[in-house]
C-alpha positions in Angstrom: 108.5 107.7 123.6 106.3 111.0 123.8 102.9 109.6 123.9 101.6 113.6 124.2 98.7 114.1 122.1 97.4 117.3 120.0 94.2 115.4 119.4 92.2 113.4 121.7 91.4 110.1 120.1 87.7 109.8 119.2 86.1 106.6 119.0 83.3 108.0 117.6 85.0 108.7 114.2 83.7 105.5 111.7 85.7 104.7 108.6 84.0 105.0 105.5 83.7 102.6 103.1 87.3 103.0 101.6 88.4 102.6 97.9 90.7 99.8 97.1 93.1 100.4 93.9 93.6 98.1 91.6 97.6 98.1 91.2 97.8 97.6 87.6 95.4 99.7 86.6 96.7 102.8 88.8 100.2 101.9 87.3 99.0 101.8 83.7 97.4 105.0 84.2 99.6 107.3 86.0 103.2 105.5 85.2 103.5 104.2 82.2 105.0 105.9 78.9 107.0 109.0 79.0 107.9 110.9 82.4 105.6 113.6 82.9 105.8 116.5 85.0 103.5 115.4 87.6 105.8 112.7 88.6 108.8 114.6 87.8 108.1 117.4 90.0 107.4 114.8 93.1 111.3 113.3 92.5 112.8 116.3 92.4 111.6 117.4 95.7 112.6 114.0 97.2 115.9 113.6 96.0 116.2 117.4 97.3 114.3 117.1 101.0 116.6 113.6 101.8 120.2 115.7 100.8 118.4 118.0 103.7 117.4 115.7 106.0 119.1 112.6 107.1 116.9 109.9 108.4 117.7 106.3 108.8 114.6 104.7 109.5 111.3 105.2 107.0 107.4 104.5 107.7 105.6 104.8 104.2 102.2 105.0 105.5 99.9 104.5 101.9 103.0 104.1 99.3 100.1 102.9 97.3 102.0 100.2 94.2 104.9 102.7 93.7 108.6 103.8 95.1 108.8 107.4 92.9 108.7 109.0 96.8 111.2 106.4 98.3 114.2 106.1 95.5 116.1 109.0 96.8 116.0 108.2 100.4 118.2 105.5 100.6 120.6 108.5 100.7 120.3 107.8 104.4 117.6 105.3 105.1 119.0 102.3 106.1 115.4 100.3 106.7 112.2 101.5 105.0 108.4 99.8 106.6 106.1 100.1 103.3 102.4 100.0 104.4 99.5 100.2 102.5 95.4 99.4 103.0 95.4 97.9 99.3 96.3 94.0 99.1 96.6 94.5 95.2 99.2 97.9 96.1 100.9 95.5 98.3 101.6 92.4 96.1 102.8 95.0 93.4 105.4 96.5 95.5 106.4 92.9 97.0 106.4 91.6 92.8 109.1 94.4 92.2 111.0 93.8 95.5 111.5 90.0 94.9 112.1 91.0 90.8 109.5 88.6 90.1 108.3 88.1 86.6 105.5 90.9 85.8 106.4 93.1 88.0 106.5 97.0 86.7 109.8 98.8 85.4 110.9 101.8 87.8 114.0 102.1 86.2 113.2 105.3 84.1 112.1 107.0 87.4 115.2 105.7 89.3 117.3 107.3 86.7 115.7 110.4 87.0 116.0 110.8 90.8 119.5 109.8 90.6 119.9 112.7 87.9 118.0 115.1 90.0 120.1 114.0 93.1 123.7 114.8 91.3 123.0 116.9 88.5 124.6 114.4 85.9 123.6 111.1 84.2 123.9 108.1 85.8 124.9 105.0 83.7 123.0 101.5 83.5 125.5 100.7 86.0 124.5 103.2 88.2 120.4 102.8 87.9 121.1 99.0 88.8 122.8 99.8 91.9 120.2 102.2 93.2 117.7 99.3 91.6 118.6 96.8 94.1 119.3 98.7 97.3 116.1 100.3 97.3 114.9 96.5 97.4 117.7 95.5 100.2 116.2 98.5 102.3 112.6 98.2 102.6 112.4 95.5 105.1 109.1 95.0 105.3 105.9 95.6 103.3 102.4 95.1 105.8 98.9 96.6 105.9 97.5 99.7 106.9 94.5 101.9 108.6 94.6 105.4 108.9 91.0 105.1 110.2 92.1 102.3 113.0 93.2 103.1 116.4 95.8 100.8 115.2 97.2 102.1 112.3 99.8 99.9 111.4 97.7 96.9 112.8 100.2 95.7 115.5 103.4 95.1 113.1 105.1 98.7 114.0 108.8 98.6 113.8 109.3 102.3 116.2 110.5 104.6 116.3 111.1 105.5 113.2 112.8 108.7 112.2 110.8 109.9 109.5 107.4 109.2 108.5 106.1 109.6 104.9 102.5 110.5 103.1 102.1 111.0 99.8 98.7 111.8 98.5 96.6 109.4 100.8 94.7 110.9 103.7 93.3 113.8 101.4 91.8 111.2 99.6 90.2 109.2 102.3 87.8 112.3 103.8 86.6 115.5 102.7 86.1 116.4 106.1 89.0 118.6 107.4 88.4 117.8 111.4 88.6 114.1 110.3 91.6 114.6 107.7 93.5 116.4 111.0 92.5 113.7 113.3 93.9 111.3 110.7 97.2 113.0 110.5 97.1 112.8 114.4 96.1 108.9 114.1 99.1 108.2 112.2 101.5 109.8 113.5 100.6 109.6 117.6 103.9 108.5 119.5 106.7 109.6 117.5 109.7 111.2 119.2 110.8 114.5 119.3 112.7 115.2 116.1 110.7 112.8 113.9 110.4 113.8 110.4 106.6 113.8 108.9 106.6 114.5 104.9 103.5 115.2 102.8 103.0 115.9 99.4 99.1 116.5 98.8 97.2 117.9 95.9 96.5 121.4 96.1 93.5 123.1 95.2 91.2 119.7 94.2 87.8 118.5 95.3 87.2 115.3 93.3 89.2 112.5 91.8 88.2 110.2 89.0 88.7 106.2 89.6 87.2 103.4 87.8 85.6 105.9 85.8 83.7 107.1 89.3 84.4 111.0 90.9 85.0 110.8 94.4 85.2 113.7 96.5 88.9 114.2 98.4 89.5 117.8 100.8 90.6 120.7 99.2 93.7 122.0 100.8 95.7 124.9 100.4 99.1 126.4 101.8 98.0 127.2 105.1 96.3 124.3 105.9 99.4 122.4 106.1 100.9 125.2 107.7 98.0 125.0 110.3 98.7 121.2 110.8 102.3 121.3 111.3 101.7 123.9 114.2 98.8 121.7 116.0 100.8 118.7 115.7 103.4 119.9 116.9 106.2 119.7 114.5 108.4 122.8 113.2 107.8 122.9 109.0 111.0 123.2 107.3 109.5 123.5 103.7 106.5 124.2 102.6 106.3 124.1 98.7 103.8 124.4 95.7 103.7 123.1 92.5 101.1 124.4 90.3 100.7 122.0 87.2 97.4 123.7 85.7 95.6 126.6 86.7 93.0 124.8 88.8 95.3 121.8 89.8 99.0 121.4 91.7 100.7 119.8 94.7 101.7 120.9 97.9 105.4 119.2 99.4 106.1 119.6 103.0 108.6 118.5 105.8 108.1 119.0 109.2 110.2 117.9 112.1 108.7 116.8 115.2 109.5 119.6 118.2 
């Protein structure tokens, strides 16, 4: 395994106090009712990037309580490693992967992604399928860091050929030194030709939660650009989103050189 490093680790970074999401809450919020562009947008990318690229092995590193960013990979992935810091994210995504009573409805999104995937409808038939492979593939669902020198605190299933976040470490730091020394943190040790995918917001300062503003890093274009290049992985795509004129996401893949 390459254990080169673009960053040298610094023990003197200290974690924050970090935000813990309430599952249903988020879910309620952001998931439920009518597919809205903001979702939308994030599943047509995916079910574009994993026609592209072909891993077989997936680290979701702060999935959060949802699958929107996974359902299309099982194109390829045969085994998926869920991690996320939130107990309550956890037992949400463990509720839906045992189909346990309560647990939320994804079908409406796995229908779209299988849409965006082949350009057609897919039947009930169809939406079960995808339904219960996704479930078969993600083998494991455990905690996570980003701040720890152990990110994955000791269960790591390496190497893994891609490695997955979606709207997490932007969240965690305003700073950008920390936010690139996080990115470092989580991905240190993968092997050439690992895949690293991001989708971040783009242009933001502050997000609202529990009726609280926090501040998360501003990022634009070039500073995932700039990332890719110190970490060492060629970017593939790069693309932008804008959803309002102050507000949009930015959707990258980069392969590890």
């Amino acid at each position: 395994m390459n254990k080169g490093h673009i960053f040298k680790m610094d023990t003197s970074i200290q974690a924050p106090t970090q935000i813990v999401f309430d599952a249903d809450d988020y879910l309620t919020r952001h998931f439920t009712g009518p597919l809205a562009e903001t979702n939308t947008v994030l599943m047509r990318f995916h079910a574009s990037l994993y026609q592209q690229i072909r891993p077989t092995s997936l680290l979701e590193f702060g999935g959060g309580p949802t699958i929107y960013a996974i359902i299309s990979t099982v194109q390829s992935v045969e085994s998926i490693h869920f991690v996320d810091y939130s107990p309550s994210c956890r037992a949400a995504l463990q509720k839906w992967k045992t189909n346990s009573p309560g647990a939320f409805d994804w079908k409406p999104y796995i229908r779209y992604s299988l849409e965006a995937e082949t350009g057609t409808s897919p039947t009930d038939d169809d939406v079960l399928r995808r339904e219960a492979l996704l479930r078969e593939r993600i083998h494991t669902i455990s905690s996570c860091d980003a701040w720890a020198q152990e990110p994955l605190q000791g269960k790591s299933f390496a190497p893994y050929d891609a490695i997955a976040s979606n709207f997490c470490l932007e969240g965690i730091t305003n700073d950008k030194a920390k936010w690139l020394w996080l990115n470092e943190n989580i991905t240190r040790g993968f092997e050439k030709g690992t895949y690293y995918i991001i989708t971040c917001l783009w242009g933001v300062t502050s997000y609202v939660h529990d009726g609280t503003t926090h501040s998360s890093l501003r990022l634009e274009p070039e500073d995932l650009e700039s990332l890719y290049s110190r970490l060492n992985y060629k970017l593939l795509r790069l693309e932008k989103a804008q959803l309002r004129s102050d507000y949009g996401y930015l959707m990258a893949c980069g392969q590890k050189l």
